[in-house]
C-alpha positions as CSV (number, residue, x, y, z in Angstrom):
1,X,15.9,23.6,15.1
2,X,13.9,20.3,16.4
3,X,16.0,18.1,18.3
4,X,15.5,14.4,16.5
5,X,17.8,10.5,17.6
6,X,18.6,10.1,14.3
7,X,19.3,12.0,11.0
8,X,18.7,10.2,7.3
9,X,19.4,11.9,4.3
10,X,17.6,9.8,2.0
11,X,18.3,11.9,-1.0
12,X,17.1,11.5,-4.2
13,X,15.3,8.5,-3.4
14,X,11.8,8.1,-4.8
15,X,8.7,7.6,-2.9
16,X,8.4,4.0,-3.2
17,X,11.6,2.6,-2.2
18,X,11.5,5.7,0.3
19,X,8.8,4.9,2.5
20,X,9.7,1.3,2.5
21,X,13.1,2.3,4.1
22,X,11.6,4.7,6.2
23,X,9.1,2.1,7.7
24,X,11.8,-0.6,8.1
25,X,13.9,2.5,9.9
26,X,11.3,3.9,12.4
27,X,9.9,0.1,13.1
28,X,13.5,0.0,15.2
29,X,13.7,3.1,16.7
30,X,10.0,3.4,18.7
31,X,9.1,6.5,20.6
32,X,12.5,8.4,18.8
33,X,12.4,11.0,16.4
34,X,13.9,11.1,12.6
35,X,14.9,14.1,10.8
36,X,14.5,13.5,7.4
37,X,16.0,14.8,4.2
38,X,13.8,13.5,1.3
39,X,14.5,15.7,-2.3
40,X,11.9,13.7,-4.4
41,X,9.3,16.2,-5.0
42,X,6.7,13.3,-4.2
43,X,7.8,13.5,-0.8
44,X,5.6,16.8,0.2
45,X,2.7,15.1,-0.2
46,X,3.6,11.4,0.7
47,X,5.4,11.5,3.7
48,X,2.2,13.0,5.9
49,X,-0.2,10.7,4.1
50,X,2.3,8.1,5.3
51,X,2.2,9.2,8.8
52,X,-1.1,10.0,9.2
53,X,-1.8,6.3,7.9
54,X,0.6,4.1,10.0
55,X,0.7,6.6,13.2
56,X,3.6,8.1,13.2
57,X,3.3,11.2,14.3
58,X,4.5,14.4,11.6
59,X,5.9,16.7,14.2
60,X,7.6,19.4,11.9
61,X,7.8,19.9,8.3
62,X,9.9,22.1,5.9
63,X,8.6,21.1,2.6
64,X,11.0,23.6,0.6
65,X,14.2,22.4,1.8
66,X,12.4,18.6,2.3
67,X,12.8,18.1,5.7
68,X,10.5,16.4,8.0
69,X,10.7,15.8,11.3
70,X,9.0,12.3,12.4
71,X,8.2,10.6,15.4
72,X,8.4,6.9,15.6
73,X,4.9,5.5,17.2
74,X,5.7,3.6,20.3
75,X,6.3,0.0,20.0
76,X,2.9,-1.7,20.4
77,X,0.8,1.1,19.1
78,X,-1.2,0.7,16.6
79,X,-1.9,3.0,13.7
């Protein structure tokens, strides 16, 4: 088990509204990392793009029990 800051089950939550609350979420938490439950089956796919895009950095994921393990880029980074 990775050790994460902060734990968010987003459940059922679909990819839209997802990554919108994930952004606003790791925007305050720089340099920490988020363990993520996300059960939309969109997620697999999305939540790398999303990090590979922005710069967050994907440090573990478990796509059959959808959990990802994210770390926040550091405030003033740029993606």
């Amino acid at each position: 088990m990775m050790d994460y800051d902060v734990a968010w089950d987003a459940g059922e939550i679909g990819c839209g509204e997802l990554l919108l609350k994930l952004r606003v979420r790791l925007r305050d938490m720089p340099g920490q990392v988020i363990r993520l439950t996300a059960r939309d089956r969109g997620a697999i796919e999305d939540i790398p793009s999303y990090c590979r895009i922005t710069g967050h950095r994907l440090l573990q994921a478990d796509p059959e029990q959808g959990v990802f393990f994210i770390r926040a880029k550091s405030a003033g980074a740029s993606a």
